[in-house]
Structures are given as structure tokens and as C-alpha cells.
TORTI-846983 format. One record per residue (C-alpha): residue number from 1; x, y, z. Coordinates in steps of 0.001 Angstrom, whole numbers, plus 524288, in hexadecimal, padded with zeros to 5 digits. Example, Ala and Ser with C-alpha at 12.3 -4.5 7.8 and 13.67 -1.06 7.14 Angstrom:
<atoms>
+-----+-------+-------+-------+
:   n :    c1 :    c2 :    c3 :
+-----+-------+-------+-------+
:   1 : 8300C : 7EE6C : 81E78 :
:   2 : 83566 : 7FBDC : 81BE4 :
+-----+-------+-------+-------+
</atoms>
This chain:
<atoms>
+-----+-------+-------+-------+
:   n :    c1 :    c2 :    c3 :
+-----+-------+-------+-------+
:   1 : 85A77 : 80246 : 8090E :
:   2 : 85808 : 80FEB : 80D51 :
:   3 : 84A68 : 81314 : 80C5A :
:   4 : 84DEF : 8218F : 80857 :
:   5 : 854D5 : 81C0F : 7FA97 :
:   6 : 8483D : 81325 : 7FAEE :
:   7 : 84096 : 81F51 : 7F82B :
:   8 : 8477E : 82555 : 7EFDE :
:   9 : 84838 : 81886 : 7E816 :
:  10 : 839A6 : 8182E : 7E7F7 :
:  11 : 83693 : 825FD : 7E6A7 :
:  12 : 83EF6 : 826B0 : 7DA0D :
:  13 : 836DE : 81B91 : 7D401 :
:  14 : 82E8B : 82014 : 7CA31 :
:  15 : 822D7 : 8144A : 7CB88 :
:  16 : 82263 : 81601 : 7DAA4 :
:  17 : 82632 : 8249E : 7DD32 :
:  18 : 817A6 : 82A77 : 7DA87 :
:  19 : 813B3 : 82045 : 7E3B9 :
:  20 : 81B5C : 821A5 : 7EF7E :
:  21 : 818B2 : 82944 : 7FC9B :
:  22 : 821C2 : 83393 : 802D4 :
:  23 : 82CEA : 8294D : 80794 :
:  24 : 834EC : 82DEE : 810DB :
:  25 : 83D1F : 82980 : 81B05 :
:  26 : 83D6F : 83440 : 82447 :
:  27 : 82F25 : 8388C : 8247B :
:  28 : 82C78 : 847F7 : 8204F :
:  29 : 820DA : 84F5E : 8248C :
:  30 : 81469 : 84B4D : 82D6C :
:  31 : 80B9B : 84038 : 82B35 :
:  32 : 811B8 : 83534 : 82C07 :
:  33 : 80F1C : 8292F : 833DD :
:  34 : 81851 : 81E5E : 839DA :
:  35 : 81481 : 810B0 : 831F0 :
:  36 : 81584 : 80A42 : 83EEA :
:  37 : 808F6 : 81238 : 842DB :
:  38 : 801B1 : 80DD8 : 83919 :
:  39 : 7FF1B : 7FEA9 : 84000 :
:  40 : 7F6F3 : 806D6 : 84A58 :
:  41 : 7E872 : 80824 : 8483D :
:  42 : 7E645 : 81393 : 85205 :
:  43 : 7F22B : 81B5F : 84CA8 :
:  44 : 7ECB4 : 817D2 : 83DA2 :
:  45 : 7E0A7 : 81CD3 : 83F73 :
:  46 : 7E280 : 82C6C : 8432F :
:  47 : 7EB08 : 82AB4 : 83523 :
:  48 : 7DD4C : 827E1 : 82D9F :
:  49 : 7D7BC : 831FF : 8318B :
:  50 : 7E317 : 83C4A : 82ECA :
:  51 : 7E317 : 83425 : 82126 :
:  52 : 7D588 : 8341F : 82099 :
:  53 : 7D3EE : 844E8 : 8216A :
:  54 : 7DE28 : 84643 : 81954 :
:  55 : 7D90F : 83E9A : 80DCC :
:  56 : 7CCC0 : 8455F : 80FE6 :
:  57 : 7C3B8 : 83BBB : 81631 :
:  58 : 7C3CE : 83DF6 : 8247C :
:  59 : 7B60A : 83720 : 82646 :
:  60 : 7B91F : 82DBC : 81D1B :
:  61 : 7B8FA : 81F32 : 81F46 :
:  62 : 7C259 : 81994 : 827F0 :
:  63 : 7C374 : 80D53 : 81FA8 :
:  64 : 7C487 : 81383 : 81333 :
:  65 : 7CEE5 : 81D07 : 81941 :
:  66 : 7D754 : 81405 : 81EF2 :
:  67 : 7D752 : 80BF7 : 812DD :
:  68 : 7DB14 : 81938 : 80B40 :
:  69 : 7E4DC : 81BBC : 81490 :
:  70 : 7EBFC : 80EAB : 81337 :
:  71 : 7EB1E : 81055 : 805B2 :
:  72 : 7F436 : 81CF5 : 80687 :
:  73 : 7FB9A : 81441 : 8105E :
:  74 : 7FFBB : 8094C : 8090C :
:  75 : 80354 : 81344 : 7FE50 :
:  76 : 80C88 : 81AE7 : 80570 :
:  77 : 81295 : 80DB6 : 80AFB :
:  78 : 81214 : 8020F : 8008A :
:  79 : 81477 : 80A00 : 7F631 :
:  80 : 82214 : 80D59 : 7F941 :
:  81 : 823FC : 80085 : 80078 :
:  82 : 82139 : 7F893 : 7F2A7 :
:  83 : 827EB : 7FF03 : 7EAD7 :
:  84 : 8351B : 7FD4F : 7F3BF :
:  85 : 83126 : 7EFBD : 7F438 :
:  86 : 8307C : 7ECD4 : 7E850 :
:  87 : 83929 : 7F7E4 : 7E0FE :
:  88 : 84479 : 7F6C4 : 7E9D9 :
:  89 : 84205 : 7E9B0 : 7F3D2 :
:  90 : 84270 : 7F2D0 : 7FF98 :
:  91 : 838E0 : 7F22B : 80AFB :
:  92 : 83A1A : 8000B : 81116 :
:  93 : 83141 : 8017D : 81EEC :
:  94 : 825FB : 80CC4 : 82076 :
:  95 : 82852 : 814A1 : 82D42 :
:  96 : 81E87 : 82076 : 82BFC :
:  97 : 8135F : 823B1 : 82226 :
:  98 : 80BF7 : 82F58 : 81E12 :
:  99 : 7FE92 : 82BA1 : 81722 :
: 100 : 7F60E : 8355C : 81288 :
: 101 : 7E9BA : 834F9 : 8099E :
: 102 : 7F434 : 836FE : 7FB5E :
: 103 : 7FD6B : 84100 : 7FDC2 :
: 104 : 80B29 : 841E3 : 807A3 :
: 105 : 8097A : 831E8 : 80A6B :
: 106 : 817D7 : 82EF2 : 80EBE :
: 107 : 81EAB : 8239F : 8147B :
: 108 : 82C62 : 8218E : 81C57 :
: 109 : 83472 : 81588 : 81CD0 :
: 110 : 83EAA : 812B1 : 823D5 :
: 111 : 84D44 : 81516 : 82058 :
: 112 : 84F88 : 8085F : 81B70 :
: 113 : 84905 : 7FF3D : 81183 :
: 114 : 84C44 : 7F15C : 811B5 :
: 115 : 84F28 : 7EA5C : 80747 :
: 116 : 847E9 : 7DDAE : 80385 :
: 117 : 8502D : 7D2A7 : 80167 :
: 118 : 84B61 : 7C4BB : 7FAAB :
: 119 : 847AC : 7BF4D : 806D0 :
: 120 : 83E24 : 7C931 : 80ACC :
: 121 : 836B9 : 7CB9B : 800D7 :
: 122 : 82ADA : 7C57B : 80193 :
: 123 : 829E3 : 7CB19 : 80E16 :
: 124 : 82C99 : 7D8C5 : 80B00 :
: 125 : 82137 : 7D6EB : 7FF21 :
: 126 : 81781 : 7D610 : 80C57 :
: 127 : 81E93 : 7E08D : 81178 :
: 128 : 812CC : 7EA1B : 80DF9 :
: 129 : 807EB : 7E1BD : 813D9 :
: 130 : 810C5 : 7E130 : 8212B :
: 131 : 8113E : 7F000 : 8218B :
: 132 : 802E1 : 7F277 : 82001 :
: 133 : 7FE10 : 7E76B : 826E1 :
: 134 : 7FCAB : 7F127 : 833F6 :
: 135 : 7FA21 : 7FDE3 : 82DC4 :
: 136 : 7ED7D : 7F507 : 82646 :
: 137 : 7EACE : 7EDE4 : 8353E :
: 138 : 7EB35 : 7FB7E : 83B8C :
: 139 : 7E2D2 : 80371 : 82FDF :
: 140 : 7D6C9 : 7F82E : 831FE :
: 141 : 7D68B : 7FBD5 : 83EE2 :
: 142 : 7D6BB : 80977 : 83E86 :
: 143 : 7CD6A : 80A93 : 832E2 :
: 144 : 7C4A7 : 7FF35 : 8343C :
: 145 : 7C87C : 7FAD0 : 82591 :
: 146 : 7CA81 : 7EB83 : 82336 :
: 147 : 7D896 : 7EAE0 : 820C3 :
: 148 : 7D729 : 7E395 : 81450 :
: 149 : 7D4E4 : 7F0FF : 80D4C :
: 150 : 7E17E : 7F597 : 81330 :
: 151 : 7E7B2 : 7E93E : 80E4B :
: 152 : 7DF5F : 7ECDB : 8001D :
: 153 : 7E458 : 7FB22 : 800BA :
: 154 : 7F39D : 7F591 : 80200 :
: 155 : 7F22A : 7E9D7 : 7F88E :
: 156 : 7ED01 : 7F175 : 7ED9F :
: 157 : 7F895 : 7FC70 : 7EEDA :
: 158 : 80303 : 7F12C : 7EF4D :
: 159 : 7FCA6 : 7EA60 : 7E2D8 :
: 160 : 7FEAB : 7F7D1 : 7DE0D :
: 161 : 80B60 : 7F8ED : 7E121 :
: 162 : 80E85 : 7EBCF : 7DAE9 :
: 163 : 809F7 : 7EFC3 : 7CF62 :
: 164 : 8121E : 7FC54 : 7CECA :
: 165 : 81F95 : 7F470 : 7D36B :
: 166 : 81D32 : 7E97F : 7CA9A :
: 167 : 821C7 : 7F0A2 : 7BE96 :
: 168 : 82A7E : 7F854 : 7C494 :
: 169 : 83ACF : 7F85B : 7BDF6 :
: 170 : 83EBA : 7F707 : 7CCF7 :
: 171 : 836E3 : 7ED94 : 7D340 :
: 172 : 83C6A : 7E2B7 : 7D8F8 :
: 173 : 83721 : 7D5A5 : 7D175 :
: 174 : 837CA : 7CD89 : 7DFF7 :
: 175 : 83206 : 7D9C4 : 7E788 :
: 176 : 8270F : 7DB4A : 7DD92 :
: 177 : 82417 : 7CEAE : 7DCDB :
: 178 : 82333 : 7CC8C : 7EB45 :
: 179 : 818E6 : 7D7D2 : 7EAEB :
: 180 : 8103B : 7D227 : 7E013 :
: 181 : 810A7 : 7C4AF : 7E728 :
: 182 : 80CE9 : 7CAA4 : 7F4B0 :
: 183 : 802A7 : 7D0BD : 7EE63 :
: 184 : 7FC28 : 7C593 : 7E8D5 :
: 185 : 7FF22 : 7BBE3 : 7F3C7 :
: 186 : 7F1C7 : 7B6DB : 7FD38 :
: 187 : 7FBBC : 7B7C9 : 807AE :
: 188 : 80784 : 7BBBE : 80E11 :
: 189 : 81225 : 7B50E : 8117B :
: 190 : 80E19 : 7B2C5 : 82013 :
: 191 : 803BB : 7ACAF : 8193C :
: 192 : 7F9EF : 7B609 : 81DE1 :
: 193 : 7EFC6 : 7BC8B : 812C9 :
: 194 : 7F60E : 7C606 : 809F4 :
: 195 : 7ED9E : 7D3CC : 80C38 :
: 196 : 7F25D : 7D7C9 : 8003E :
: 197 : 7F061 : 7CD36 : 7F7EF :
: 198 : 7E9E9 : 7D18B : 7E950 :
: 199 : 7E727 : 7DD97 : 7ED5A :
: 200 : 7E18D : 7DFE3 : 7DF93 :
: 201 : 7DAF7 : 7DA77 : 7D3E3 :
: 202 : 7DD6E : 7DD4F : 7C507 :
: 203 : 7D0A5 : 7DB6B : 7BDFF :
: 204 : 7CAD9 : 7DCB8 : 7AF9B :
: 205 : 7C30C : 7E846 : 7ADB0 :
: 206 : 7BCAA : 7ECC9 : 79FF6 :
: 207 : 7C29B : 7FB90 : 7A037 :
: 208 : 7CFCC : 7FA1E : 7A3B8 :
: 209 : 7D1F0 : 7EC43 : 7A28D :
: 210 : 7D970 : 7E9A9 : 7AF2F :
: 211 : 7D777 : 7F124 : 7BE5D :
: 212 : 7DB6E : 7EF7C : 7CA80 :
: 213 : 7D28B : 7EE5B : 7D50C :
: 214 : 7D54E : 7EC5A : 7E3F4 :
: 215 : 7CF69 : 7E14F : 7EC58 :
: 216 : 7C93F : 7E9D8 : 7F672 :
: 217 : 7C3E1 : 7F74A : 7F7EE :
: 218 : 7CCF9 : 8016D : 7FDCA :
: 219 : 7C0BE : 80823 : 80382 :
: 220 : 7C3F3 : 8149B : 7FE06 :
: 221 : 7B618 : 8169B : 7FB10 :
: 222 : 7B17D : 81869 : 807E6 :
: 223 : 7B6E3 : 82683 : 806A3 :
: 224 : 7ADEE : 831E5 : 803FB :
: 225 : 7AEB2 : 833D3 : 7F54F :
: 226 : 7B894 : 82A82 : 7F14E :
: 227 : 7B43A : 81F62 : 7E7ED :
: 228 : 7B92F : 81200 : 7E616 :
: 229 : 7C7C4 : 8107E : 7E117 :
: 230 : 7C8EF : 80DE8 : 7D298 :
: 231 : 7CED1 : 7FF34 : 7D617 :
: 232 : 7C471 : 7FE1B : 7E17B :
: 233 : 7BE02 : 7F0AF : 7DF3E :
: 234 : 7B192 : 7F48D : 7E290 :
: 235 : 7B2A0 : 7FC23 : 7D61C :
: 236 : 7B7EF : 7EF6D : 7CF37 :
: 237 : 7B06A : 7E109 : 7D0BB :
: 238 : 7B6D3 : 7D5CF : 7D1A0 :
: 239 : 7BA09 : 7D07F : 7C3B3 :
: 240 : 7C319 : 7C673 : 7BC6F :
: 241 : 7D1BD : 7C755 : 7C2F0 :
: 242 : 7DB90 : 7CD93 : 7B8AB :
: 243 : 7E810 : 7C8FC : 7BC3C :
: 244 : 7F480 : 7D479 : 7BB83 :
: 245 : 80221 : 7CD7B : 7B74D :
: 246 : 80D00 : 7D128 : 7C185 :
+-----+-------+-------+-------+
</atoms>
């Protein structure tokens, strides 16, 4: 499939249009930055600080920064990449990125988009994990940050996502239901632990009855007058699962 009908597939969706990046595939303008890049701790870093100034903390701290930064990261990537997964069983592949701190984030694939068949997909639902797996490898060392709040910060936009494709008049019931299961599997299918796994708990609370809170602490916090993230669970204890029908 040509990745340039991809995008105009996606981009005429009304669910994931407000969503989705600048998607090109013949970058336009400055910025941008090959994917392939991105594995490389000593190329990564000079890109947190540029992202750092820009979002207007250039003292501000490295952990919490690089965890901000893969935040905007995984948006302009997964996003796009789920809902092609799922929406129209294609697997298109990231060449260049341009993340900034929430405006002009864009993201080129290449010409074509392959098409997931039966047979692969199971292994395109860990597709995701695969491609972050060195960006999240090359942020801890650059930053200092324990990669599980990389692993947090992508977990908790792909339960997200989930939740936006499951109702969706175009997803694919075998696609979608690879996603949900990947998400709630302890581990993948090398048999290694799933990063990813539950990113998220549903629990009771008296005002609103149900919320979402995330597993781990994004570390936004550490910036200079930013406070904790309305689904931050230091904001929400621990209480009774509520369990979410999918």
C-alpha cells in the first residue's frame, strides 16, 4: 500500500485526524531528524536540550525532560502507527521525525506500507515495542532516567489508543484484538517481560465514579511550576481494581 493514500486515508478520519502529526513522505521544512538516529545516546542528547529551550525549561531536569520529550515522541509516532494498524492492517515504517514541545511535530514514512496478513499478526501487534525499544535504551542513557518510565510514558498512550480504536466503525476486530491482548499480556512472545503490560488501572472513586490512573509517575513534576498530572498516581492511592469491559 502506498503510504501517501495511507495518509490521506487517515487524515480524512474524523476519530484520528485531530490526533495525528504532520505525515509526510517527502519531509518539508527544517527540523526533522532521521529515526535511525534516534538509537544513539550522544546524537539524542544535543536533541534534549534544543527540546528542552524550546519548551521553556532549559535548566530543567534532565529526567523529567527526557521523559517529556518521549512523551511528544511516541505521539508523533504510535499514534499514526495504531491507527493504520488497526484501521487499515498496514504496518507503514518511520524514516525521519520532527518533535517539538506541541506544535509542528511531524513524521515521514516510507513510500510503502505493508500490509499485515493472518500470519503476522501477532507479530506486527509488538511491532510498537520493537520500534522504541532503542530510542527508550538510548534516552536512559542520555538522560539518566530508568527506562521503565519511558516504557510508562509509551504504555499509557497505547492503552489510550486502544481505547479510541476499540469503538471505532473501521477497526479491524483481529487487529484490535491483537492490541488489547498485547496490552494485557506479562510477556511477549519471545517470552521475555512485556514493558507494556497494564500500563493502567481503572479504579472507584466517590466524585466521578470511575478514573484512570497510570502505574508510574511520568516525572513531569520535576519541572519548575508544573504540578502533578491529573491521572498521576501519586495524586491517586492505590484502591479496589475496577475492571473496564473490552
Amino acid at each position: 500500500m502506498l503510504s501517501s493514500e495511507l495518509i490521506r486515508t487517515l487524515q480524512g478520519d474524523a476519530t484520528f485526524a485531530p490526533l495525528l502529526p504532520a505525515l509526510e513522505t517527502h519531509p518539508q521544512g527544517d527540523g526533522w531528524t532521521s529515526c535511525a538516529t534516534l538509537s544513539q545516546p550522544d546524537l539524542l542528547a544535543p536533541l534534549l536540550d534544543a527540546f528542552a529551550l524550546d519548551a521553556g525549561h532549559p535548566d530543567g531536569d534532565r529526567r523529567a525532560i527526557a521523559s517529556l520529550w518521549s512523551r511528544w515522541y511516541f505521539h508523533t509516532v504510535m499514534t499514526p502507527l495504531i491507527a493504520a494498524l488497526v484501521l487499515q492492517r498496514a504496518c507503514p515504517t518511520p524514516r525521519s521525525v520532527r518533535v517539538t514541545a506541541g506544535h509542528g511535530v511531524g513524521l515521514q514514512w516510507a513510500q510503502e506500507a505493508r500490509i499485515i496478513c493472518a500470519q503476522e499478526e501477532l507479530t506486527a501487534g509488538e511491532y510498537p515495542i520493537r520500534l522504541a525499544q532503542p530510542v527508550i535504551q538510548a534516552l536512559s542513557q542520555a538522560s539518566g532516567t530508568a527506562p521503565r518510565v519511558f516504557w510508562s510514558n509509551l504504555g499509557n498512550l497505547l492503552e489510550y489508543l486502544a481505547c479510541r480504536t476499540r469503538p471505532h466503525p473501521h477497526a479491524d476486530a483481529s487487529a484490535q484484538q491483537t492490541l488489547d491482548a498485547m496490552l494485557d499480556a506479562p510477556a511477549l512472545l519471545d517470552g521475555s517481560p512485556n514493558p507494556v503490560c497494564r500500563p493502567v488501572r481503572y479504579q472507584p472513586d466517590p466524585q466521578a465514579g470511575t478514573i484512570r490512573v497510570r502505574r508510574l509517575c511520568c516525572l513531569n513534576y520535576l519541572l519548575r511550576d508544573t504540578e502533578l498530572c491529573s491521572d498521576c498516581p501519586r495524586l491517586h492511592p492505590h484502591r479496589t481494581h475496577c475492571h473496564v469491559p473490552t
